[in-house]
Structure formats: structure tokens, C-alpha cells
C-alpha positions as CSV (number, residue, x, y, z in Angstrom):
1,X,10.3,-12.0,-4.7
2,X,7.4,-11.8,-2.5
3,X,5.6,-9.2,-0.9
4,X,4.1,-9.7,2.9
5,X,1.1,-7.6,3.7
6,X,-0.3,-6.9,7.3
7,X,-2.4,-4.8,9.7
8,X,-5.7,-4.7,7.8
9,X,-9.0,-5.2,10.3
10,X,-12.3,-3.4,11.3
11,X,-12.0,0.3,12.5
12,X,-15.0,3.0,12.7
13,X,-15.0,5.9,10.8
14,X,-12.6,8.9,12.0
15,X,-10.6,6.2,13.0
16,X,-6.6,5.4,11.6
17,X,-4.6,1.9,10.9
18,X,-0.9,1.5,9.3
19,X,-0.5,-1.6,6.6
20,X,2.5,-3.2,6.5
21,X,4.6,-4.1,3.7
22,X,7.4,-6.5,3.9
23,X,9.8,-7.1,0.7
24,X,11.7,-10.3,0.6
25,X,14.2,-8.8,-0.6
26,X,16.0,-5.1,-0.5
27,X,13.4,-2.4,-1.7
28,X,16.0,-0.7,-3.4
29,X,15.7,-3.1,-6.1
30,X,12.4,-1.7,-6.8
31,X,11.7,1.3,-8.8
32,X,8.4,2.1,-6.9
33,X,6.1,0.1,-4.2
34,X,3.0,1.6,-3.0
35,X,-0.8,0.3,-2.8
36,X,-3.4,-0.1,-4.4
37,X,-7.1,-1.5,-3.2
38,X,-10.0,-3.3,-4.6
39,X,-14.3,-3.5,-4.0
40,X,-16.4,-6.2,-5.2
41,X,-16.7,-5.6,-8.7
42,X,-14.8,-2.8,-9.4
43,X,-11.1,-2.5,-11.0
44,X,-7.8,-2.6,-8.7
45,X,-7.3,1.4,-8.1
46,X,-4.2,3.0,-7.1
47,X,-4.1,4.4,-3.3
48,X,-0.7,5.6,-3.4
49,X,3.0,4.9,-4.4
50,X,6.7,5.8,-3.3
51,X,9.4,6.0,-5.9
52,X,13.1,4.9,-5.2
53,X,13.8,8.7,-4.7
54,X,11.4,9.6,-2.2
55,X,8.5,11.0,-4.6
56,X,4.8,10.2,-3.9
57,X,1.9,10.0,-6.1
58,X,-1.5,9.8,-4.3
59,X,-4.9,9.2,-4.9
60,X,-6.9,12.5,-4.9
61,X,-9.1,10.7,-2.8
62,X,-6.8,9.8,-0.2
63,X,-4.8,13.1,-0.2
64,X,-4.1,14.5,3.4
65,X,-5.4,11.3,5.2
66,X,-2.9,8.5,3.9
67,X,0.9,8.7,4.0
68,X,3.5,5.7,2.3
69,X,6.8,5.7,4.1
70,X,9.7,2.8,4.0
71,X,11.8,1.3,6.4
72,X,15.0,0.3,4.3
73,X,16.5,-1.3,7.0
74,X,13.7,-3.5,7.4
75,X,12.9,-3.4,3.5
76,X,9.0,-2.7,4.8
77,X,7.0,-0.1,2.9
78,X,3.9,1.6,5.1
79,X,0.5,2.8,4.3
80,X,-0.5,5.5,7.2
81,X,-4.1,5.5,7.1
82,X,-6.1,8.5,9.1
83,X,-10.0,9.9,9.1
84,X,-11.1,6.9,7.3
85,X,-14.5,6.4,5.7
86,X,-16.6,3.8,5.0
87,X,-15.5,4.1,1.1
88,X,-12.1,3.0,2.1
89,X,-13.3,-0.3,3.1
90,X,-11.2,-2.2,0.6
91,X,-9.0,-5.1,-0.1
92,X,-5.6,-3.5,-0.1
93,X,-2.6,-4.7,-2.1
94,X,1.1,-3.9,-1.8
95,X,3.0,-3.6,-5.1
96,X,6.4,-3.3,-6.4
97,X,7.8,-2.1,-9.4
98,X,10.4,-4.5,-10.0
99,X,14.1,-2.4,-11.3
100,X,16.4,-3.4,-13.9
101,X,17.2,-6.2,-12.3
102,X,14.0,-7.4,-12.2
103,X,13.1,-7.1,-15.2
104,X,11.0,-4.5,-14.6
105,X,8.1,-7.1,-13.5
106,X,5.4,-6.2,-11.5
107,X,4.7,-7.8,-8.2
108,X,1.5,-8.1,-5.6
109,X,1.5,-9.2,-2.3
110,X,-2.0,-11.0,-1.0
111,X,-4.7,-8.4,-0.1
112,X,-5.3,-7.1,3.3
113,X,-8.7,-6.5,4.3
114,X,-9.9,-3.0,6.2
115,X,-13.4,-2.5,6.6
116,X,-14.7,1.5,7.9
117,X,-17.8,0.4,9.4
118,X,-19.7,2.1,12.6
């Protein structure tokens, strides 16, 4: 199973970027995939996730600025990312919840970079 992450880069404040997910295989063997994002020296914090069923679970921090949606024809998984702020500047992971099938194992694609810098 592997996870393909895209569309990270330098934006300015206020601005918006989408990350890309690609599974390499079909989401719906996942019980959840979402994001999550690191700094330098802190821990690996959730950003958002999207359950099989269509729930979401956001950070309270990113609440009303970022939006996960899936493509399940294309078994890619979105991160909408709008007004951003220099605190987003993060490396951001995609994640998988791996389903029965799976084992129930976790799985992280490579980080992404996006930096919120004037």
C-alpha cells in the first residue's frame, strides 16, 4: 500500500492550496484517511480526517478554512486549504486507516511541504 502526496509549496497568507492524496489501492479499503502535519520539534498533529462513511473530524484550529474530500474513482483523498497563516506552515502527511483487510495498520505517505510566508 502506498500513499502519494502532492501540491504542497509557498503561498502568502490569506492565500489557499489543495494537497493531493493518491492511494495505491481502492480507498474503500480504508476505514479513515485524512492528514496530519508536523513543525520542527513538535509531535505529528492531526489536521483532519474522513471516515469510510463520509464523517469528518477536524482540527479546531483548522475548522471553516480546510475541507478533506475523496475522489473514489480516482482513489485520491483532498485537503482544501483556505485563509492560511503562517502557523500552517507544516510538513503535511496523508494517512490511512488500513480496514479489516488490512489489518487495521496504519499507513503514511511522504510529507508535503507548505510554507504561509509574506
Amino acid at each position: 500500500v502506498q500513499l502519494q502526496a502532492s501540491g504542497g509549496g509557498l503561498v502568502q497568507p490569506g492565500g489557499s492550496l489543495r494537497l493531493s492524496c493518491a492511494a495505491s489501492i481502492s480507498i474503500f479499503s480504508f476505514l479513515s484517511m485524512g492528514w496530519y502535519r508536523q513543525t520542527p520539534g513538535k509531535q505529528r498533529e492531526l489536521v483532519g480526517t474522513l471516515t469510510i462513511g463520509g464523517s469528518t473530524n477536524y482540527a479546531d484550529s483548522v475548522k471553516g478554512r480546510f475541507t478533506i474530500s475523496r475522489d473514489n474513482a480516482k482513489n485520491m483523498v483532498d485537503l482544501q486549504m483556505n485563509d492560511l497563516k503562517p502557523e500552517d506552515t507544516a510538513v503535511y502527511y496523508c494517512y490511512a486507516k488500513g480496514g479489516a483487510s488490512l489489518g487495521l495498520l496504519d499507513y503514511w505517505g511522504k510529507g508535503t511541504l507548505v510554507t504561509v510566508s509574506s
